[in-house]
C-alpha positions as CSV (number, residue, x, y, z in Angstrom):
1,X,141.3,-111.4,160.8
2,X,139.6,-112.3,157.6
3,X,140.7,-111.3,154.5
4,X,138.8,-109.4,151.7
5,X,140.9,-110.1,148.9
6,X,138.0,-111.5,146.1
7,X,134.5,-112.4,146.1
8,X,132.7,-111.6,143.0
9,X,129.5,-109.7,142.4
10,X,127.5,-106.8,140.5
11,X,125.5,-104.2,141.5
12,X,122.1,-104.5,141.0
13,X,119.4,-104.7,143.0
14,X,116.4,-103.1,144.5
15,X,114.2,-103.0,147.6
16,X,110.0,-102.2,147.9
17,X,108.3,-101.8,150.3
18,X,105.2,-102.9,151.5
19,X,102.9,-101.7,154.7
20,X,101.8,-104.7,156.9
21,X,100.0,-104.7,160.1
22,X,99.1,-101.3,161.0
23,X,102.0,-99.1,160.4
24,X,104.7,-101.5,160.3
25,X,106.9,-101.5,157.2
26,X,108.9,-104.5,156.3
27,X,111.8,-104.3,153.1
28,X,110.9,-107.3,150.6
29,X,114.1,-108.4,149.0
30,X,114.2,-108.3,145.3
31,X,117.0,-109.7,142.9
32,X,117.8,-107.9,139.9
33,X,119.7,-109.4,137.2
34,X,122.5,-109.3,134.4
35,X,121.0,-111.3,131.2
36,X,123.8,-111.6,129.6
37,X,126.2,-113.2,132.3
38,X,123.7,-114.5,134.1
39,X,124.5,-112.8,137.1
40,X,122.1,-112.2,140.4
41,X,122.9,-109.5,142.4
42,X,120.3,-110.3,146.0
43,X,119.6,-107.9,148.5
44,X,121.0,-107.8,152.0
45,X,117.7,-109.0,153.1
46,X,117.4,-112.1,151.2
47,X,121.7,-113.1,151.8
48,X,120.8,-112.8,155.5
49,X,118.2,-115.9,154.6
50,X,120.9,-118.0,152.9
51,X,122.9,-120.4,154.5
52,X,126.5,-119.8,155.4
53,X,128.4,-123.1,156.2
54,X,128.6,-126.2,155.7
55,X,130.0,-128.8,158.3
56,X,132.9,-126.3,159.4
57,X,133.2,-124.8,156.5
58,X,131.6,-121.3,156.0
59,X,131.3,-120.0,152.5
60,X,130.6,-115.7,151.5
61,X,129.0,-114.3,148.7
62,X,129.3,-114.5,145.6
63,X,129.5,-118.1,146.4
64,X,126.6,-119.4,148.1
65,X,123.8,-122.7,148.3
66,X,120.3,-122.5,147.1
67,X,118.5,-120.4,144.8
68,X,119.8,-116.5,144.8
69,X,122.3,-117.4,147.1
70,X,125.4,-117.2,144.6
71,X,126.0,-114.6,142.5
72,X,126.5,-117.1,139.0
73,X,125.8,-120.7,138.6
74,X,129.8,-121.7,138.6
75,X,129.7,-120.1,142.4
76,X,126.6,-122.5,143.2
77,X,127.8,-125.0,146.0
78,X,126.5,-128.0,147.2
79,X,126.4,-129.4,151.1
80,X,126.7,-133.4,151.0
81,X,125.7,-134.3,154.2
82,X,126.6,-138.3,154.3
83,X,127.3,-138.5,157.9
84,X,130.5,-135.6,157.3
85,X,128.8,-132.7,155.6
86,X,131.2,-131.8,152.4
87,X,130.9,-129.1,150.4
88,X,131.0,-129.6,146.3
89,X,131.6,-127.5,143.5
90,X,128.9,-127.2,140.9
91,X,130.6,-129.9,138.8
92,X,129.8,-132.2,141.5
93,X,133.3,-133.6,141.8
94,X,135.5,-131.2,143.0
95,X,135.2,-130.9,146.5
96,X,136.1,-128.0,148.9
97,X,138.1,-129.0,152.0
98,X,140.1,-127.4,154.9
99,X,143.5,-126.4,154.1
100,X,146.7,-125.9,156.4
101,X,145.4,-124.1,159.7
102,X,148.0,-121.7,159.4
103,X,146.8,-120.0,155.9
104,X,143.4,-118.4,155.1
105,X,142.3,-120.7,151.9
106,X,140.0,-123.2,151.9
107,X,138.6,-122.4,155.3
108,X,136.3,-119.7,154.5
109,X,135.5,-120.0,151.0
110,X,135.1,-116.7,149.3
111,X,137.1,-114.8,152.1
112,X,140.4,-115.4,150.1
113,X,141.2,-115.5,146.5
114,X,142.5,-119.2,147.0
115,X,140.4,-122.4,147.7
116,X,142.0,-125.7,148.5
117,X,140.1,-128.4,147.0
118,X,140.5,-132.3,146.5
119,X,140.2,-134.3,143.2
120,X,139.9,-138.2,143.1
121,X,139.2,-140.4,140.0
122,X,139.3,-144.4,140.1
123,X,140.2,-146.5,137.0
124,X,139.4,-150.4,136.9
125,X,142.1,-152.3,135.6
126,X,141.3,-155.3,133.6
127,X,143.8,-157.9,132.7
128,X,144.9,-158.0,129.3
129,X,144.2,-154.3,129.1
130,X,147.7,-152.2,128.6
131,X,146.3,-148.5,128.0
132,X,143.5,-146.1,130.1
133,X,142.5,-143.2,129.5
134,X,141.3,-140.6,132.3
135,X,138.2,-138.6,131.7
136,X,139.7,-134.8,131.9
137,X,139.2,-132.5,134.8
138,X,139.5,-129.0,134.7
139,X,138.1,-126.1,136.8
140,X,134.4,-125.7,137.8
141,X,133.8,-122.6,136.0
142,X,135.8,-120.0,133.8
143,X,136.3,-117.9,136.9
144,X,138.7,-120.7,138.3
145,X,142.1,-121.5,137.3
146,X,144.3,-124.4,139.0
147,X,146.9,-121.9,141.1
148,X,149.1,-125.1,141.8
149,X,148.7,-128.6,142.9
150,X,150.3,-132.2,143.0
151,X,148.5,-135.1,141.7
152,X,149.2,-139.1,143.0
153,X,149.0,-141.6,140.7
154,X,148.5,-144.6,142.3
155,X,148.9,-147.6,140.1
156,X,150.9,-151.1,139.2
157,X,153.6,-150.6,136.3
158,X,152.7,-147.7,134.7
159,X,153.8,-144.8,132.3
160,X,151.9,-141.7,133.2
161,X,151.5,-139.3,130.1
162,X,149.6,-135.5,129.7
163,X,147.4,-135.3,127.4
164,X,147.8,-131.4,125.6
165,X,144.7,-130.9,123.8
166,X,145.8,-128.2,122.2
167,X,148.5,-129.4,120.5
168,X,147.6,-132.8,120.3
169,X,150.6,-133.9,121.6
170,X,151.5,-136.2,125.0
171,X,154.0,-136.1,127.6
172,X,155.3,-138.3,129.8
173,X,154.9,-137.1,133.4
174,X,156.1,-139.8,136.2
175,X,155.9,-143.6,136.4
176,X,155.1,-146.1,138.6
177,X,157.0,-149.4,139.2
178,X,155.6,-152.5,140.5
179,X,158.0,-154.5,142.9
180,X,156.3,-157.8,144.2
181,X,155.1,-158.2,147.8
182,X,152.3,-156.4,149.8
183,X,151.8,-152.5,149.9
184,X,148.8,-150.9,151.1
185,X,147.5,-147.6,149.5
186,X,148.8,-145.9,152.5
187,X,152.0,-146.7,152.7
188,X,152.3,-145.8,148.9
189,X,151.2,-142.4,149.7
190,X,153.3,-141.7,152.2
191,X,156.3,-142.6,150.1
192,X,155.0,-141.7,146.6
193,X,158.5,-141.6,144.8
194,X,157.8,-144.0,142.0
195,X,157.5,-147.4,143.8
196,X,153.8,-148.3,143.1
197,X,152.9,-144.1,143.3
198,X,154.3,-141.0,141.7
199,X,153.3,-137.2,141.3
200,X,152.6,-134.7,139.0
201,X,153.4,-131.2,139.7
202,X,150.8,-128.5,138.2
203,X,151.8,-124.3,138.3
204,X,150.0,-121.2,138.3
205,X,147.3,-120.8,135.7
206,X,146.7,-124.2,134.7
207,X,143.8,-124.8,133.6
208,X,143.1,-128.5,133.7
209,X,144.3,-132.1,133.0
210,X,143.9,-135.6,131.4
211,X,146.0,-138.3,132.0
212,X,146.8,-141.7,130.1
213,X,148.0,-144.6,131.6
214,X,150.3,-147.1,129.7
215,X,151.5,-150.4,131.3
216,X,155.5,-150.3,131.7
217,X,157.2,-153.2,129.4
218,X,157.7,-156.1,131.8
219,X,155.5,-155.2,134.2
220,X,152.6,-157.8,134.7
221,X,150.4,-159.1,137.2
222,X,152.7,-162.3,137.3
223,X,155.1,-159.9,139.2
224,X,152.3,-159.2,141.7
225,X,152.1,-162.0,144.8
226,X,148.7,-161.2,145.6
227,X,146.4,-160.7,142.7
228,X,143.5,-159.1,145.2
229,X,145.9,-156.1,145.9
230,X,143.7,-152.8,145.4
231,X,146.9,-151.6,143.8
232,X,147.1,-153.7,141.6
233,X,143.5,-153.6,140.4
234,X,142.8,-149.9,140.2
235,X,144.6,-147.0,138.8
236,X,143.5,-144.0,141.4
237,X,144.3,-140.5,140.6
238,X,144.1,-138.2,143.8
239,X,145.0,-134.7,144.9
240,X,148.0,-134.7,147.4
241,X,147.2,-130.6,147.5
242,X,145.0,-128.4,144.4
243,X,143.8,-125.1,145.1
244,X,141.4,-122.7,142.5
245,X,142.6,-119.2,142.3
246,X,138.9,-116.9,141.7
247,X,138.2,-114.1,140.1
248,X,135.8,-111.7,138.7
249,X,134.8,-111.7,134.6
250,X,132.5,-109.7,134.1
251,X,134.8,-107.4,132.7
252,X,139.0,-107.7,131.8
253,X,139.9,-105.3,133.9
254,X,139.1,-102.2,136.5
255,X,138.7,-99.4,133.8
256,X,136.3,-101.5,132.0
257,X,134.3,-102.2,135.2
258,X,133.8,-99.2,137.0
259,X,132.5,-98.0,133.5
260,X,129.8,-100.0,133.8
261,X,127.9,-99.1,137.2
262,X,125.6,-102.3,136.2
263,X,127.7,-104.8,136.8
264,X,130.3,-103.3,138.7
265,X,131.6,-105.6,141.8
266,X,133.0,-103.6,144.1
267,X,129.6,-102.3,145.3
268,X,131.0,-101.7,148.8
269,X,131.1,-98.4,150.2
270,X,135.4,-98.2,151.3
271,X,136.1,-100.6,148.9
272,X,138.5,-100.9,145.8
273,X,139.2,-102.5,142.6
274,X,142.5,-104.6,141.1
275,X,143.6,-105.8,137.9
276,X,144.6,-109.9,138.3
277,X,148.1,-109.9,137.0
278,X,148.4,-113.4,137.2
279,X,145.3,-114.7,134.9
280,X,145.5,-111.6,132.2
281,X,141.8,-111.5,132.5
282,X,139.5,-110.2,135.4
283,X,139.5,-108.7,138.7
284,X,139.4,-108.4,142.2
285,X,138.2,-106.3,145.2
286,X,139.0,-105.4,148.6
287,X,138.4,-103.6,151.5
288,X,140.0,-100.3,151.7
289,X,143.0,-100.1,154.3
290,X,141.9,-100.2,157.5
291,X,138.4,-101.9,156.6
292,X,137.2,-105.5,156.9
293,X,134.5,-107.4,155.1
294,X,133.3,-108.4,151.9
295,X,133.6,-105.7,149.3
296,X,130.9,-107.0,147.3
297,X,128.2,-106.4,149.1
298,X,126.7,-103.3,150.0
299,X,127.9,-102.6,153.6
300,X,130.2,-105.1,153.2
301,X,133.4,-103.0,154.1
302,X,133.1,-102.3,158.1
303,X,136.0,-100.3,160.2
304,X,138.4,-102.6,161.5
305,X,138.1,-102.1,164.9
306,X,141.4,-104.7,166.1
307,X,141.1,-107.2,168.4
């Protein structure tokens, strides 16, 4: 069974209708909107016309493709379809994938307060060259936060240091040694403990990362055998596991929420509201024990009925 444990979204929205054919009287969907946060609320009638997966992932409102199909722009997905249909995050480089069969996230995206994603980022290396920076990634929108992850670094004779741009400052976080002889990127995953790959370890609530790469002392491409390795000429950055914990905005918490029937999310009849305790900022519905569904849309809560 599905859980209902976040999906964002206000309430706001309207139906008219309009005589056709006789007597016949069909609803025409209308979106009403939150200036402000930029925030569409559509109808029932106009989510039913909005596509629902990608590949075999299926994706719930407030996240959604196409226009007023997501409830704000940072829930705007995108289906690649290059022979394996992926689904993209509106930065266009984080990328939703399956996670482990045996947990809810990543699956069904909006279903579960956790999405498993994947990260990659390639760096040339050029001889001569001894320091590279990383362009810095950090969640697609402010209603993400990194919940955890493990990052590979995947290089030739490196120091690998954070960059904290708040403090200015730089830490180093794993290194990479470069033994000669052949190693394919493979094998270097599967035993990233430093010899030509490492990891970095990220914890609840952070919210994004930038990494520079400085070549260890004594480690040179006249260690290397074979100059053509892709190891040797790249510095790849990939996720070995990230997930993005959601949440709603709008307002900081519950009592400041249901005060404002405009933009309320839990629009769901059997549905409730709860503070985020890990983010200090937000929050989340659900369904109502003994209800299924997604709380935020109308209807969205339906009896669970078992198996």
């Amino acid at each position: 069974m599905k859980l209902c444990f976040l999906l964002l979204q206000l309430a706001l929205l309207g139906t008219q209708t309009t005589p056709v054919s006789g007597a016949a009287v069909v609803a025409t969907s209308t979106t009403r909107r939150n200036e402000e946060n930029n925030i569409v609320v559509p109808s029932t009638a106009m989510l039913a016309r909005c596509p629902k997966a990608c590949g075999n992932l299926s994706f719930a409102y407030p996240f959604g493709i196409g226009s007023g199909c997501f409830r704000a722009p940072e829930f705007n997905l995108t289906c690649v379809d290059g022979g394996i249909p992926r689904i993209l995050f509106v930065d266009g480089i984080t990328e939703v994938i399956d996670g482990d069969t045996s947990e809810p996230s990543g699956i069904d995206v909006g279903w579960s307060q956790l999405i498993n994603i994947a990260y990659n980022s390639t760096i040339p290396v050029v001889s001569g060259v001894d320091v590279y920076n990383m362009s810095s990634w950090s969640p697609p929108g402010r209603s993400f936060v990194l919940f955890g992850s493990s990052i590979n670094v995947m290089a030739c004779g490196f120091d690998v240091y954070l960059l904290d741009h708040d403090t200015g400052t730089s830490s180093n976080v794993c290194s990479t040694t470069c033994p000669g002889g052949q190693m394919t990127e493979t094998a270097a995953l599967q035993n990233c403990n430093g010899t030509w790959c490492c990891s970095v370890r990220f914890f609840i609530n952070f919210q994004g990362f930038q990494f520079s790469f400085v070549r260890r002392r004594g480690e040179d491409d006249s260690r290397v055998v074979d100059h053509s390795s892709p190891l040797w000429n790249k510095i790849s950055v990939t996720t070995n596991y990230a997930r993005l914990m959601w949440r709603v905005l709008d307002q900081p918490t519950c009592a400041d929420a249901e005060g404002d029937a405009a933009t309320y999310a839990c629009i769901s009849n059997h549905s409730s509201c709860y503070d985020t305790s890990l983010t200090h900022a937000g929050y989340q519905c659900s369904c109502n024990g003994g209800y299924l569904g997604n709380p935020y849309v109308r209807g969205g809560c339906s009896r669970d009925k078992g198996n």
